[in-house]
C-alpha positions as semicolon CSV with decimal commas, in nm:
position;residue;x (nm);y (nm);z (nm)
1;X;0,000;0,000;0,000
2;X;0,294;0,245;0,047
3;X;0,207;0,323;-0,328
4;X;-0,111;0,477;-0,256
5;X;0,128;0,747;-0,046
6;X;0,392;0,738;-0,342
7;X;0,113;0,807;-0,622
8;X;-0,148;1,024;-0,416
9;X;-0,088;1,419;-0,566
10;X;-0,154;1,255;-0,891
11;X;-0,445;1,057;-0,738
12;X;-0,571;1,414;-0,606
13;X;-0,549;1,577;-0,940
14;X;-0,734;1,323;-1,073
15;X;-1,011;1,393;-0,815
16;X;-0,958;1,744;-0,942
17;X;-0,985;1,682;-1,248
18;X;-1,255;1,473;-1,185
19;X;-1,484;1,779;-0,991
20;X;-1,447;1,996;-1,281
21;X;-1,726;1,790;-1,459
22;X;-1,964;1,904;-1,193
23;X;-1,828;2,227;-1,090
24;X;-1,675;2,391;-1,407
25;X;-1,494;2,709;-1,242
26;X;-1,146;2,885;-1,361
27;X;-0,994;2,836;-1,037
28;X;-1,027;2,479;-1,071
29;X;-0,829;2,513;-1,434
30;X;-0,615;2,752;-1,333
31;X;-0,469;2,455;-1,063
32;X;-0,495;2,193;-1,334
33;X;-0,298;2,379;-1,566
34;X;0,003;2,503;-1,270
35;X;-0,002;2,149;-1,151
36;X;0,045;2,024;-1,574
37;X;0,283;2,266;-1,612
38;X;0,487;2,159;-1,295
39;X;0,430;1,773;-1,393
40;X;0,552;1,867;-1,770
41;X;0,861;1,996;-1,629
42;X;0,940;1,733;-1,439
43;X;0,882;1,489;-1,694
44;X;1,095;1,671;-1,939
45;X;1,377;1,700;-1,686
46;X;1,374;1,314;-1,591
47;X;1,396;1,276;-1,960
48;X;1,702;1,456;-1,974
49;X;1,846;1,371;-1,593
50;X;1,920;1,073;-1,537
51;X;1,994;1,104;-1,125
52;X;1,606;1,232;-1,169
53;X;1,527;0,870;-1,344
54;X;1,687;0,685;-1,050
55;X;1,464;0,868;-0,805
56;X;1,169;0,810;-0,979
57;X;1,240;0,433;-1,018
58;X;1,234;0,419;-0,611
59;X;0,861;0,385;-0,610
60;X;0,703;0,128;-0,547
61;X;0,377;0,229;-0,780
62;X;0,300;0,023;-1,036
63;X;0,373;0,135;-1,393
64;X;-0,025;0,048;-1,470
65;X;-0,182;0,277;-1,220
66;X;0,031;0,612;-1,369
67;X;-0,142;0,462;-1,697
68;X;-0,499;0,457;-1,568
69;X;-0,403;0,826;-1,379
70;X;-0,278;1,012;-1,710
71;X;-0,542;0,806;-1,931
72;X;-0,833;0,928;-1,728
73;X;-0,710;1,263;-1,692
74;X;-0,675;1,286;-2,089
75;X;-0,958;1,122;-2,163
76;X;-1,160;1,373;-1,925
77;X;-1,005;1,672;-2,040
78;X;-1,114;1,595;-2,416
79;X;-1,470;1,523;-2,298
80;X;-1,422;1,911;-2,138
81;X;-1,301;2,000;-2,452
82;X;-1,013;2,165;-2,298
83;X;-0,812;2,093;-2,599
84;X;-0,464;2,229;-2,483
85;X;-0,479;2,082;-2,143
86;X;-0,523;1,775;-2,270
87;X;-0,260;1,729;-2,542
88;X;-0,044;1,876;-2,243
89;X;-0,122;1,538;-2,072
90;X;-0,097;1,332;-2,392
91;X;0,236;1,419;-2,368
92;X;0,296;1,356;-2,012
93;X;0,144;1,060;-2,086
94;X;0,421;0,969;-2,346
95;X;0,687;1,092;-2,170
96;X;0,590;0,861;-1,843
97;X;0,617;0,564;-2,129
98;X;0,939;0,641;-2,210
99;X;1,085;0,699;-1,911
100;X;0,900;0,408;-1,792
101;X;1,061;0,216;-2,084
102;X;1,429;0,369;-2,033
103;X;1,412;0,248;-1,688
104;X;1,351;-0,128;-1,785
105;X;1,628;-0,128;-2,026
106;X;1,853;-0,008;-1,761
107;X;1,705;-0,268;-1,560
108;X;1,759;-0,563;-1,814
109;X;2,155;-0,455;-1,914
Protein backbone atom coordinates (compact mmCIF):
# COMPACT_ATOMS: atom_id res chain seq x y z
CA UNK A 1 0.00 0.00 0.00
CA UNK A 2 2.94 2.45 0.47
CA UNK A 3 2.07 3.23 -3.28
CA UNK A 4 -1.11 4.77 -2.56
CA UNK A 5 1.28 7.47 -0.46
CA UNK A 6 3.92 7.38 -3.42
CA UNK A 7 1.13 8.07 -6.22
CA UNK A 8 -1.48 10.24 -4.16
CA UNK A 9 -0.88 14.19 -5.66
CA UNK A 10 -1.54 12.55 -8.91
CA UNK A 11 -4.45 10.57 -7.38
CA UNK A 12 -5.71 14.14 -6.06
CA UNK A 13 -5.49 15.77 -9.40
CA UNK A 14 -7.34 13.23 -10.73
CA UNK A 15 -10.11 13.93 -8.15
CA UNK A 16 -9.58 17.44 -9.42
CA UNK A 17 -9.85 16.82 -12.48
CA UNK A 18 -12.55 14.73 -11.85
CA UNK A 19 -14.84 17.79 -9.91
CA UNK A 20 -14.47 19.96 -12.81
CA UNK A 21 -17.26 17.90 -14.59
CA UNK A 22 -19.64 19.04 -11.93
CA UNK A 23 -18.28 22.27 -10.90
CA UNK A 24 -16.75 23.91 -14.07
CA UNK A 25 -14.94 27.09 -12.42
CA UNK A 26 -11.46 28.85 -13.61
CA UNK A 27 -9.94 28.36 -10.37
CA UNK A 28 -10.27 24.79 -10.71
CA UNK A 29 -8.29 25.13 -14.34
CA UNK A 30 -6.15 27.52 -13.33
CA UNK A 31 -4.69 24.55 -10.63
CA UNK A 32 -4.95 21.93 -13.34
CA UNK A 33 -2.98 23.79 -15.66
CA UNK A 34 0.03 25.03 -12.70
CA UNK A 35 -0.02 21.49 -11.51
CA UNK A 36 0.45 20.24 -15.74
CA UNK A 37 2.83 22.66 -16.12
CA UNK A 38 4.87 21.59 -12.95
CA UNK A 39 4.30 17.73 -13.93
CA UNK A 40 5.52 18.67 -17.70
CA UNK A 41 8.61 19.96 -16.29
CA UNK A 42 9.40 17.33 -14.39
CA UNK A 43 8.82 14.89 -16.94
CA UNK A 44 10.95 16.71 -19.39
CA UNK A 45 13.77 17.00 -16.86
CA UNK A 46 13.74 13.14 -15.91
CA UNK A 47 13.96 12.76 -19.60
CA UNK A 48 17.02 14.56 -19.74
CA UNK A 49 18.46 13.71 -15.93
CA UNK A 50 19.20 10.73 -15.37
CA UNK A 51 19.94 11.04 -11.25
CA UNK A 52 16.06 12.32 -11.69
CA UNK A 53 15.27 8.70 -13.44
CA UNK A 54 16.87 6.85 -10.50
CA UNK A 55 14.64 8.68 -8.05
CA UNK A 56 11.69 8.10 -9.79
CA UNK A 57 12.40 4.33 -10.18
CA UNK A 58 12.34 4.19 -6.11
CA UNK A 59 8.61 3.85 -6.10
CA UNK A 60 7.03 1.28 -5.47
CA UNK A 61 3.77 2.29 -7.80
CA UNK A 62 3.00 0.23 -10.36
CA UNK A 63 3.73 1.35 -13.93
CA UNK A 64 -0.25 0.48 -14.70
CA UNK A 65 -1.82 2.77 -12.20
CA UNK A 66 0.31 6.12 -13.69
CA UNK A 67 -1.42 4.62 -16.97
CA UNK A 68 -4.99 4.57 -15.68
CA UNK A 69 -4.03 8.26 -13.79
CA UNK A 70 -2.78 10.12 -17.10
CA UNK A 71 -5.42 8.06 -19.31
CA UNK A 72 -8.33 9.28 -17.28
CA UNK A 73 -7.10 12.63 -16.92
CA UNK A 74 -6.75 12.86 -20.89
CA UNK A 75 -9.58 11.22 -21.63
CA UNK A 76 -11.60 13.73 -19.25
CA UNK A 77 -10.05 16.72 -20.40
CA UNK A 78 -11.14 15.95 -24.16
CA UNK A 79 -14.70 15.23 -22.98
CA UNK A 80 -14.22 19.11 -21.38
CA UNK A 81 -13.01 20.00 -24.52
CA UNK A 82 -10.13 21.65 -22.98
CA UNK A 83 -8.12 20.93 -25.99
CA UNK A 84 -4.64 22.29 -24.83
CA UNK A 85 -4.79 20.82 -21.43
CA UNK A 86 -5.23 17.75 -22.70
CA UNK A 87 -2.60 17.29 -25.42
CA UNK A 88 -0.44 18.76 -22.43
CA UNK A 89 -1.22 15.38 -20.72
CA UNK A 90 -0.97 13.32 -23.92
CA UNK A 91 2.36 14.19 -23.68
CA UNK A 92 2.96 13.56 -20.12
CA UNK A 93 1.44 10.60 -20.86
CA UNK A 94 4.21 9.69 -23.46
CA UNK A 95 6.87 10.92 -21.70
CA UNK A 96 5.90 8.61 -18.43
CA UNK A 97 6.17 5.64 -21.29
CA UNK A 98 9.39 6.41 -22.10
CA UNK A 99 10.85 6.99 -19.11
CA UNK A 100 9.00 4.08 -17.92
CA UNK A 101 10.61 2.16 -20.84
CA UNK A 102 14.29 3.69 -20.33
CA UNK A 103 14.12 2.48 -16.88
CA UNK A 104 13.51 -1.28 -17.85
CA UNK A 105 16.28 -1.28 -20.26
CA UNK A 106 18.53 -0.08 -17.61
CA UNK A 107 17.05 -2.68 -15.60
CA UNK A 108 17.59 -5.63 -18.14
CA UNK A 109 21.55 -4.55 -19.14
Amino acid sequence: MKWIKDSLLDIIFLLVIISALFYNSSTTFIIIWIYTGLLLFAKFSALFMPFLQKRAAKTDTPDWIYHIIYGLSFGLLIYLEKWYLSAAWGVIWVLSIIISLKQKNKNTK
